[in-house]
N, C-alpha and C positions, 0 to 999 in steps of 0.2 A: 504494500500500500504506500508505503513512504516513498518507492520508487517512482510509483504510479503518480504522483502531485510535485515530484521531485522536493521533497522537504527532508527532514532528520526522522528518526522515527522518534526522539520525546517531541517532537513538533506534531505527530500523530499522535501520541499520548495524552498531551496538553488539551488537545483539540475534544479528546473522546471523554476525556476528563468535563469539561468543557459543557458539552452535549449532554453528560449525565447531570451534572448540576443545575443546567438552565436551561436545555431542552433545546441547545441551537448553537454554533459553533464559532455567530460575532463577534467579534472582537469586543472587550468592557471599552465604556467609553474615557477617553483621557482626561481624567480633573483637569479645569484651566479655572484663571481667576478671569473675569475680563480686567480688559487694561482702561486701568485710570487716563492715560493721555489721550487712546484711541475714543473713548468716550469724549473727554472732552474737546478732541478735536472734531468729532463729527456732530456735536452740536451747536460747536462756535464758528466753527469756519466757513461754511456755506453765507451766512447772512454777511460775515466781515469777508468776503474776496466778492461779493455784489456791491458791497462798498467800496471797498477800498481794490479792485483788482488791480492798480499798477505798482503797488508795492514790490520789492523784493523777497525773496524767501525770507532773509534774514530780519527784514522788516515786518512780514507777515510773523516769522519767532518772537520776536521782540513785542509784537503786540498780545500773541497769546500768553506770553509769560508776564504780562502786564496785566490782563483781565482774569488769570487766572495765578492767584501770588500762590509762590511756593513750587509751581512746576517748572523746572526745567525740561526743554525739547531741544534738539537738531536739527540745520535745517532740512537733513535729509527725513526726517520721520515728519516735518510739515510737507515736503515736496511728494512723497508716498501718499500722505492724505488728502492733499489736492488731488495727485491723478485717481485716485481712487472713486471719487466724487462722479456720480453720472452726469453730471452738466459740462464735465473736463473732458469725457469718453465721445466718441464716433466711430461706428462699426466697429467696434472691438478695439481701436487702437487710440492712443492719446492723441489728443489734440493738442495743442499748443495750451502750457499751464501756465494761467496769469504770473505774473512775477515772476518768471524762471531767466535764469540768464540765457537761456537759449532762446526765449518767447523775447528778451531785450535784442538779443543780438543779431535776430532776422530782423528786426524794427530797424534798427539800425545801419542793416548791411552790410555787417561784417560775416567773413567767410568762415570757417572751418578748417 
């Protein structure tokens, strides 16, 4: 059997083990905590980038650790929750993210 799914056989074991205790072979689910900043970015950021959309990441950091004292962010974990944003999204692929150095620097006309 072990051969048959290509696994180990305590990995058949675990499985059958598994089956007899809960009647099904899914995997238990992974405790997570939700995350504090994820939250709070996804309910502050949508209404301040309609505001404020020509900021910079770093400016857009700087204001959420203003409105929200005591969090520190990156500006990469704000430029992730931009694109994450369906107003940021088209066909599956990002769109140019307000404040991004790369959304400045096609404005501008600089090359790559």
């Amino acid at each position: 059997m072990a051969r048959t799914f290509s696994v180990s056989v305590p990995t058949i074991k675990r499985w059958l083990k598994r089956r007899r205790e809960t009647g099904g072979v899914e995997p238990r689910p992974i405790p997570d905590r939700p995350s504090a900043k994820g939250a709070a970015l996804e309910g502050w950021l949508p209404s301040h980038l309609r505001e404020n959309d020509d900021l910079t990441l770093e400016e857009h950091r700087e204001a959420l650790e203003e409105a929200h004292e005591g969090m520190t962010v990156s500006e990469s974990t704000v430029g992730r929750a931009i694109a994450r944003l369906p107003e940021c999204r088209k066909d599956g692929r990002s769109k140019k993210v307000p404040g991004s150095l790369r959304a400045r620097r096609a404005g501008e006309g600089h090359l790559r």
